[in-house]
ZAMARGU-4260 file (C-alpha; in steps of 0.2 Angstrom, whole numbers, plus 5000, padded with zeros to 4 digits):
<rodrens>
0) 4696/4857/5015 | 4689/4849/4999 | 4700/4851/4981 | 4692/4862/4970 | 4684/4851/4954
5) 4699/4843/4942 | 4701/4855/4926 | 4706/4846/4910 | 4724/4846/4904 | 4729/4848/4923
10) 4745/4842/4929 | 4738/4830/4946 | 4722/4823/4948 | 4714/4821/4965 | 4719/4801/4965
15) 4736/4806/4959 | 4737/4818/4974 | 4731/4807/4987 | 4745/4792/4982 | 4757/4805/4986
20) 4751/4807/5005 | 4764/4795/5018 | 4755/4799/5033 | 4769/4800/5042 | 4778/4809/5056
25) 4793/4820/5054 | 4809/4815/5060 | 4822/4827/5058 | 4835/4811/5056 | 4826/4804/5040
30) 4834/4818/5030 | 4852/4823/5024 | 4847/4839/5018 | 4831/4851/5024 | 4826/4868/5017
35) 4814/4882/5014 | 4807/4887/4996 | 4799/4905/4997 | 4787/4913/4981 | 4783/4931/4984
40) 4768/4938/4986 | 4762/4947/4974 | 4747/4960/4974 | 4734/4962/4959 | 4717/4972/4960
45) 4707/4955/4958 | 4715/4946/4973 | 4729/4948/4987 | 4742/4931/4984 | 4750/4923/4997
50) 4768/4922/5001 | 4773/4904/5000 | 4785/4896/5011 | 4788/4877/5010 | 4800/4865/5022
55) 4805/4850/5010 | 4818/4839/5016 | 4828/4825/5004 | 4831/4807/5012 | 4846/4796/5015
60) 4836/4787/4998 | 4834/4802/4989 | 4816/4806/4989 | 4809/4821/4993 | 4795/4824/5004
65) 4786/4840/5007 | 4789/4843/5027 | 4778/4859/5032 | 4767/4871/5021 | 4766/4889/5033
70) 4761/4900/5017 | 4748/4914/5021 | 4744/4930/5020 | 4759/4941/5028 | 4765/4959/5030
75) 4782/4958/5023 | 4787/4959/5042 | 4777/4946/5047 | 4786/4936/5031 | 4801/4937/5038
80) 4800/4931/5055 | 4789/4916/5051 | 4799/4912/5036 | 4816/4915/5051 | 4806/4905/5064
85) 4803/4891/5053 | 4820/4887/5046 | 4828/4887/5062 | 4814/4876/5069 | 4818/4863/5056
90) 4836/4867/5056 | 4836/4871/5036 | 4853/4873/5026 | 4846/4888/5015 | 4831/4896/5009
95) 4826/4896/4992 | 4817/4911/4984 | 4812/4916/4965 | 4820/4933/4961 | 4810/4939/4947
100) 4796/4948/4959 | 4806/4958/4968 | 4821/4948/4974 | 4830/4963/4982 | 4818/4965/4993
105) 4815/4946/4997 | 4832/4945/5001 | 4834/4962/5011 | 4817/4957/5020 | 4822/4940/5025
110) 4840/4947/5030 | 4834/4963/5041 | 4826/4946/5052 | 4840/4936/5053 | 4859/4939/5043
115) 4862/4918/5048 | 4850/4915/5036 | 4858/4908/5020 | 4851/4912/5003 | 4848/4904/4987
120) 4840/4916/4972 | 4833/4906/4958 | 4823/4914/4941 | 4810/4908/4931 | 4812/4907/4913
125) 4797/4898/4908 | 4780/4895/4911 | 4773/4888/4929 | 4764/4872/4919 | 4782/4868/4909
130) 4792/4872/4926 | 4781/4862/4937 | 4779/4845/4923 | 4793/4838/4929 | 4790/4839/4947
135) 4772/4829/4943 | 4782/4817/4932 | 4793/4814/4947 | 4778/4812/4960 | 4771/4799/4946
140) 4788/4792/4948 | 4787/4788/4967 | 4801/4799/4968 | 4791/4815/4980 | 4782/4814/4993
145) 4770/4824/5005 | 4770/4818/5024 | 4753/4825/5027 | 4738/4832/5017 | 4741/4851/5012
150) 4727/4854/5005 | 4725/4871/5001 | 4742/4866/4988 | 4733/4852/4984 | 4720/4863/4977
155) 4733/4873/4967 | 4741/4859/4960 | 4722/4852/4952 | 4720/4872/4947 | 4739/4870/4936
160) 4733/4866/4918 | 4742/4865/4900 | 4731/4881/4897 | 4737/4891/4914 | 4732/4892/4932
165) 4714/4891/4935 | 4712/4900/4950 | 4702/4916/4952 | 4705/4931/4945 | 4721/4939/4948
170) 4727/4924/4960 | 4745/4914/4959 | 4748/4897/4965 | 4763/4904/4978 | 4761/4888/4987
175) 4764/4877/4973 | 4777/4890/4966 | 4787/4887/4981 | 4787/4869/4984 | 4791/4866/4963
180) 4807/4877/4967 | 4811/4866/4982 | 4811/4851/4971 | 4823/4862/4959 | 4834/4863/4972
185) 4835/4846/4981 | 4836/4837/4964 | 4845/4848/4955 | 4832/4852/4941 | 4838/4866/4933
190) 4823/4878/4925 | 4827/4882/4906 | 4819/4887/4890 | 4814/4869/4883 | 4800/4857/4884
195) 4813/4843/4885 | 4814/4837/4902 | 4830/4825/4907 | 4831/4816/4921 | 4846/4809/4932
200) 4850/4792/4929 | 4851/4789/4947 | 4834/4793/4949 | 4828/4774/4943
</rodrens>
């Protein structure tokens, strides 16, 4: 359960990380709006990825706090039904999943569990280090939050560097994939070709 060593040019450093920890209960009544961000798996000869699926929740404040990580290793049918059982568990408004790697079947997998389920497709354009800089600027910011440790993404998040993702061979950070779209989609991030990053004035 130890983070992976820090790499240069990454986006969080252990201390960073550890700030961002409330060590807090969940309590479904803090938040106004709660939802799942989903990353697909994605196969390569090196390594077998996870599929990521996130609960993030936004407050009456307007922070964002990372709920529940249940991402793993899953048959696509296995996907589906943990992905289901989770968002009905935590009473989500929408699942939010990244198109670009087979978003048909994303979709038709997580609808051949449950039809109820309300979908949200998004599609990166850029890099996962320019996509992912502003969520880090906004944890800096005191703006996002994790109730508890998660620290297999804690690991990913030390692996994302200005020169890619440091992981092993063949691997992608699904867990951190996911829970940067989820932070899209509660703060209305938008993910576009530029290095400029804007920010609502509400925000400070």
């Amino acid at each position: 359960g130890e983070p992976q060593t820090e790499f240069d040019g990454a986006l969080w450093t252990y201390e960073e990380i550890k700030d961002l920890n409330l060590n807090m209960s969940y309590d479904k009544d803090n938040y106004v709006r709660r939802i799942i961000a989903t990353d697909p798996a994605t196969s390569s000869k090196d390594f077998n990825n996870e599929y990521g699926i996130t609960v993030l929740g936004i407050t009456h404040e307007g922070y964002v706090h990372l709920i529940a990580d249940v991402s793993g290793h899953y048959t696509a049918s296995e996907y589906a039904k943990m992905l289901v059982k989770t968002y009905f568990n935590y009473e989500c408004e929408a699942v939010v999943y990244e198109e670009n790697q087979g978003g048909d079947h994303v979709a038709n997998t997580i609808l051949s569990e449950s039809k109820s389920v309300r979908l949200i497709p998004v599609r990166a354009t850029q890099s996962k280090y320019l996509r992912a800089l502003p969520v880090a600027n906004l944890c800096s910011q005191g703006k996002v939050y994790f109730l508890k440790s998660f620290p297999k993404l804690e690991n990913q998040m030390l692996l994302l560097t200005i020169q890619g993702y440091q992981g092993e061979q063949g691997e992608s950070p699904d867990r951190l994939d996911s829970f940067v779209w989820g932070v899209y989609e509660l703060l209305g991030l938008k993910d576009v070709n530029s290095i400029d990053v804007y920010f609502k004035r509400a925000w400070f």
